[in-house]
C-alpha positions in Angstrom: 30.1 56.9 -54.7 31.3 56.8 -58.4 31.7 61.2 -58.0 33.7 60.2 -55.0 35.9 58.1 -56.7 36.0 60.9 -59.5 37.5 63.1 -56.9 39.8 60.7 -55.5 41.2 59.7 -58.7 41.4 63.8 -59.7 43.2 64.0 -56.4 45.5 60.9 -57.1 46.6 62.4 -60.6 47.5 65.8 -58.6 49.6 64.3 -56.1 51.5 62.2 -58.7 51.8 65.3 -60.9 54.4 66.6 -58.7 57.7 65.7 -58.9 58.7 66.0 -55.1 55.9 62.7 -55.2 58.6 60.8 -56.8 61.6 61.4 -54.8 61.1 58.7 -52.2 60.7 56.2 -54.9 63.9 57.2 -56.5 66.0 57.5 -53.5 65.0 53.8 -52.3 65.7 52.0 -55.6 69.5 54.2 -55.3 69.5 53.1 -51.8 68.9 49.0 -53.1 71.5 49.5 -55.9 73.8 50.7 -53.3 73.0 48.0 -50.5 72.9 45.0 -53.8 76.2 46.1 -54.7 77.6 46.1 -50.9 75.6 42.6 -50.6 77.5 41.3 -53.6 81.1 42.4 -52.4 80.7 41.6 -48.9 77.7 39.4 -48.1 75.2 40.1 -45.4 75.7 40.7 -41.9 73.0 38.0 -41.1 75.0 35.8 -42.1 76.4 35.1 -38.9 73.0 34.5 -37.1 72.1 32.0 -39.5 75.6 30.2 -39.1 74.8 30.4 -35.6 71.7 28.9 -35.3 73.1 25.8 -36.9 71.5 26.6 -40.7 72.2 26.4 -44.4 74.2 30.1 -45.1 73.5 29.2 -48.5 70.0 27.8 -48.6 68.8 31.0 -46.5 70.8 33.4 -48.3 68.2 34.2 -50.8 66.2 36.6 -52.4 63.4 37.2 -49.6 66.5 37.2 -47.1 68.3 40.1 -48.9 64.8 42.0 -49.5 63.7 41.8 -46.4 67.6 42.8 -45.1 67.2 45.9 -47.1 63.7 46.6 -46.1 64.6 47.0 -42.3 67.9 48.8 -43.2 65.7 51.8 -45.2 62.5 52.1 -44.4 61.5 53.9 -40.9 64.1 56.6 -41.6 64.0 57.3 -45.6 59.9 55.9 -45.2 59.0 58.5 -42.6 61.2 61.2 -44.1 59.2 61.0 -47.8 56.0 60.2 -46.0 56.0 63.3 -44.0 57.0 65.1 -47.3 54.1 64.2 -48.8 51.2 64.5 -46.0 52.9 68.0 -44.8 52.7 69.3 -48.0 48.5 68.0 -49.4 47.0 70.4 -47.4 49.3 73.3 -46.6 50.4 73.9 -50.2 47.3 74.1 -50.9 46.5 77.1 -48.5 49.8 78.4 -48.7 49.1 78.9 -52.4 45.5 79.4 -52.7 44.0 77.0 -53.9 42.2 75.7 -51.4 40.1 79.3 -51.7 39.3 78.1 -55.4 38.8 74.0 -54.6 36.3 75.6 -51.9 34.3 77.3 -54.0 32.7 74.7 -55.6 29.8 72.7 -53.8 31.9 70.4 -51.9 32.6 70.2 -47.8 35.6 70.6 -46.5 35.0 67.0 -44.5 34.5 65.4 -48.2 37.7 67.7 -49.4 40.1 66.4 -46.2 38.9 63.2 -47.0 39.9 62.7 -50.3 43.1 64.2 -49.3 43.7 62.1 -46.6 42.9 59.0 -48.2 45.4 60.1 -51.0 48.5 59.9 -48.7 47.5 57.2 -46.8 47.2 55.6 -50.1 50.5 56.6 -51.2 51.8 55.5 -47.7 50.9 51.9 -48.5 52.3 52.1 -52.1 55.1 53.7 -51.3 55.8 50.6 -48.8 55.0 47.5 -51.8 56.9 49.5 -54.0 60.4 49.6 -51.4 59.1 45.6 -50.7 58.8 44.3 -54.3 61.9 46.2 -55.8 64.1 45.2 -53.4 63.2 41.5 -53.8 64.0 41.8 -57.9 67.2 43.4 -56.4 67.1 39.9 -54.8 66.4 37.7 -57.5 68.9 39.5 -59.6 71.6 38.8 -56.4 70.5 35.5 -55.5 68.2 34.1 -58.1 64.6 32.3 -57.3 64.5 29.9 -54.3 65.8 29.1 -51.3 65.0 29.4 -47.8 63.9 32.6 -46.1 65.7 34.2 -42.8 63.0 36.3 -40.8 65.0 38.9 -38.1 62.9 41.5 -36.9 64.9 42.5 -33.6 62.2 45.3 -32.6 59.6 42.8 -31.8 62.2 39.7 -31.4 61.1 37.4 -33.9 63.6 35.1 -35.5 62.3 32.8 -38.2 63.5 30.3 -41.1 61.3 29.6 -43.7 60.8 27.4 -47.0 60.3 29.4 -50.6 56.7 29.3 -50.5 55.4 30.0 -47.1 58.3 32.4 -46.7 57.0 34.6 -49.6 53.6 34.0 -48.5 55.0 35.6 -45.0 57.0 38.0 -47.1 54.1 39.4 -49.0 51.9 39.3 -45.9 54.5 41.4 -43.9 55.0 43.9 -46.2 50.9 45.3 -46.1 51.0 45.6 -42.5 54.2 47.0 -42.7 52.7 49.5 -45.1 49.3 50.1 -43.0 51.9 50.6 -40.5 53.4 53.2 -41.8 50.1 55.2 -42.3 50.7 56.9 -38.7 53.5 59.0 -40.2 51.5 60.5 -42.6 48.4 61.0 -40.2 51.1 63.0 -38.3 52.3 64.9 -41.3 48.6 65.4 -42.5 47.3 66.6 -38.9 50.3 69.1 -38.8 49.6 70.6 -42.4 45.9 71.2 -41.4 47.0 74.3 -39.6 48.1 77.7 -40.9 51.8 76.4 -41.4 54.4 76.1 -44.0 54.9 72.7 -45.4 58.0 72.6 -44.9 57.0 72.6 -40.9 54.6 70.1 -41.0 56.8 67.9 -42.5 59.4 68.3 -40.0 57.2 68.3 -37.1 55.9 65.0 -38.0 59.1 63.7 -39.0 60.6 65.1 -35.5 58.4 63.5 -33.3 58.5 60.1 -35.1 62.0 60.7 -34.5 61.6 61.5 -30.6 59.3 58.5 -29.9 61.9 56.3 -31.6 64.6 57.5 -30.1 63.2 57.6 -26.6 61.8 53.8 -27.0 65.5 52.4 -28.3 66.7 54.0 -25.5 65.2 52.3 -22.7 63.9 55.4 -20.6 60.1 54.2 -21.1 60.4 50.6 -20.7 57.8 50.5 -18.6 55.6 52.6 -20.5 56.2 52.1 -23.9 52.5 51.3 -25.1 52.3 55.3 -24.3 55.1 55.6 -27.7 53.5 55.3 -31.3 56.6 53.1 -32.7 56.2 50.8 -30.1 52.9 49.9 -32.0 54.2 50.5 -35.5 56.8 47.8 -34.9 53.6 44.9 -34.3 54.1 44.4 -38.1 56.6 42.5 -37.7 55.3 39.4 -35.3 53.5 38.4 -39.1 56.8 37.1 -40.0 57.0 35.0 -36.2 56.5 30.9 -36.9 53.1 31.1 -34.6 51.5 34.6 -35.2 50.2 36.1 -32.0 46.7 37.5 -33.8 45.2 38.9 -30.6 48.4 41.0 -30.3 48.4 42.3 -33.5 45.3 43.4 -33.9 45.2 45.0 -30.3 48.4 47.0 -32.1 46.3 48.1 -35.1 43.5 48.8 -33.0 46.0 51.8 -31.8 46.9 52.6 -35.2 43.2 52.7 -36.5 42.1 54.9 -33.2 45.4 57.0 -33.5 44.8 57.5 -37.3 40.8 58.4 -36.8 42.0 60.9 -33.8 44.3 62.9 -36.2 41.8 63.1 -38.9 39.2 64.2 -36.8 41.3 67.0 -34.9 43.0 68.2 -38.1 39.8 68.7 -40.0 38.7 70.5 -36.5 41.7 72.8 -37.0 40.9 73.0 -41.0 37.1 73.7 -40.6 37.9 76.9 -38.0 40.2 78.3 -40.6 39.3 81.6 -42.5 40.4 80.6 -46.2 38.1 83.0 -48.2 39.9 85.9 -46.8 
């Protein structure tokens, strides 16, 4: 176990050695600067809701409100775009360069070598995610200072929710891991993709192209009666966290999906990896 970690550590200190690793961080904190400033000038557009559910504007207005306001504004599009950046690019840049040939010559499987590199952008899925969450509520505290209520709108999965301070950080904070462990099924995508003799480039857009496609055809009604066939349509159960009485035996049936989708990727792309010639 302790060589394992090793490894996953060395592999950890290679993926945040490249630079392309870091643009998803830097484009969200410009993309929170940007939506602070426009919050500042012009307020948000929940504002109305709140106002129409008979509420405090004010009270709810706050820090969690404007973080979690950003949160569903940025991240499935910029999210899944650095995501698949990432997981189409561990294992085909890798082959596409050669060293794979030279990782492969030591005494290690290529089951423990996938491993490791799955596990690193899974990993970097959910950081990526706490790192979007926890910025943009500083972003918040610096807009609205600390307290206040906390306005919960997650139209995908309709759950509208008002909260006090503490249990709506509590909720905030909970929301924002599953939202992350969400988010693992776009790099499980990305990493199946870049098992295969491909650029990285093309895993990256594959994966980010049918994340796309599922999206697009579950928003636009032409599955509604099949949309537990559509990978989003499980990706959104995140957000029922934030609902006043969470529906547990939903959620987990969604991460059950996940989980089974995620294992199913692995497994086929290190079936794809493990027929590959690479000592050739």
């Amino acid at each position: 176990m302790t060589l394992f970690l090793q490894q996953w550590h060395g592999e950890l200190l290679k993926l945040f050695g490249r630079k392309r690793t870091y643009i998803g961080f830097g484009a969200f904190v410009v993309l929170q600067i940007l939506v602070f400033l426009l919050v500042k000038k012009f307020g948000l557009p929940t504002q109305r809701i709140i106002a129409g559910a008979g509420e405090n504007v004010d009270y709810y207005l706050s820090a969690l409100t404007v973080a979690s306001f950003v949160m569903g504004v940025s991240v499935f599009l910029l999210g899944a775009l650095f995501l698949s950046l990432v997981a189409g690019d561990i294992v085909a840049k890798e082959g596409e360069d050669g060293h794979m040939r030279l990782l492969l010559a030591r005494p290690v499987s290529r089951f423990r070598l996938l491993l490791l590199k799955y596990l690193t952008c899974t990993g970097y899925a959910v950081f990526l995610i706490q790192f979007l969450a926890w910025t943009a509520f500083l972003l918040g505290i610096m807009l609205r200072g600390w307290g206040g209520g906390y306005f919960a709108l997650v139209p995908e999965v309709s759950v509208v929710a008002f909260y006090d301070w503490g249990p709506g950080l509590l909720r905030y904070a909970l929301s924002s891991v599953f939202l992350g462990i969400s988010m693992t099924t776009i790099s499980s995508i990305a990493f199946f993709l870049s098992c295969f003799r491909i650029k990285p480039a093309a895993a990256t857009i594959g994966a980010l192209s049918y994340i796309l496609v599922d999206f697009i055809i579950r928003t636009g009604g032409f599955m509604d009666s099949h949309q537990h066939l559509l990978i989003t349509k499980h990706m959104a159960v995140w957000g029922r966290v934030l609902a006043e009485t969470i529906d547990w035996p939903l959620i987990w049936r969604g991460y059950a999906v996940i989980l089974a989708v995620n294992l199913t990727l692995f497994t086929l792309g290190y079936a794809v990896f493990e027929s590959r010639d690479l000592k050739s």
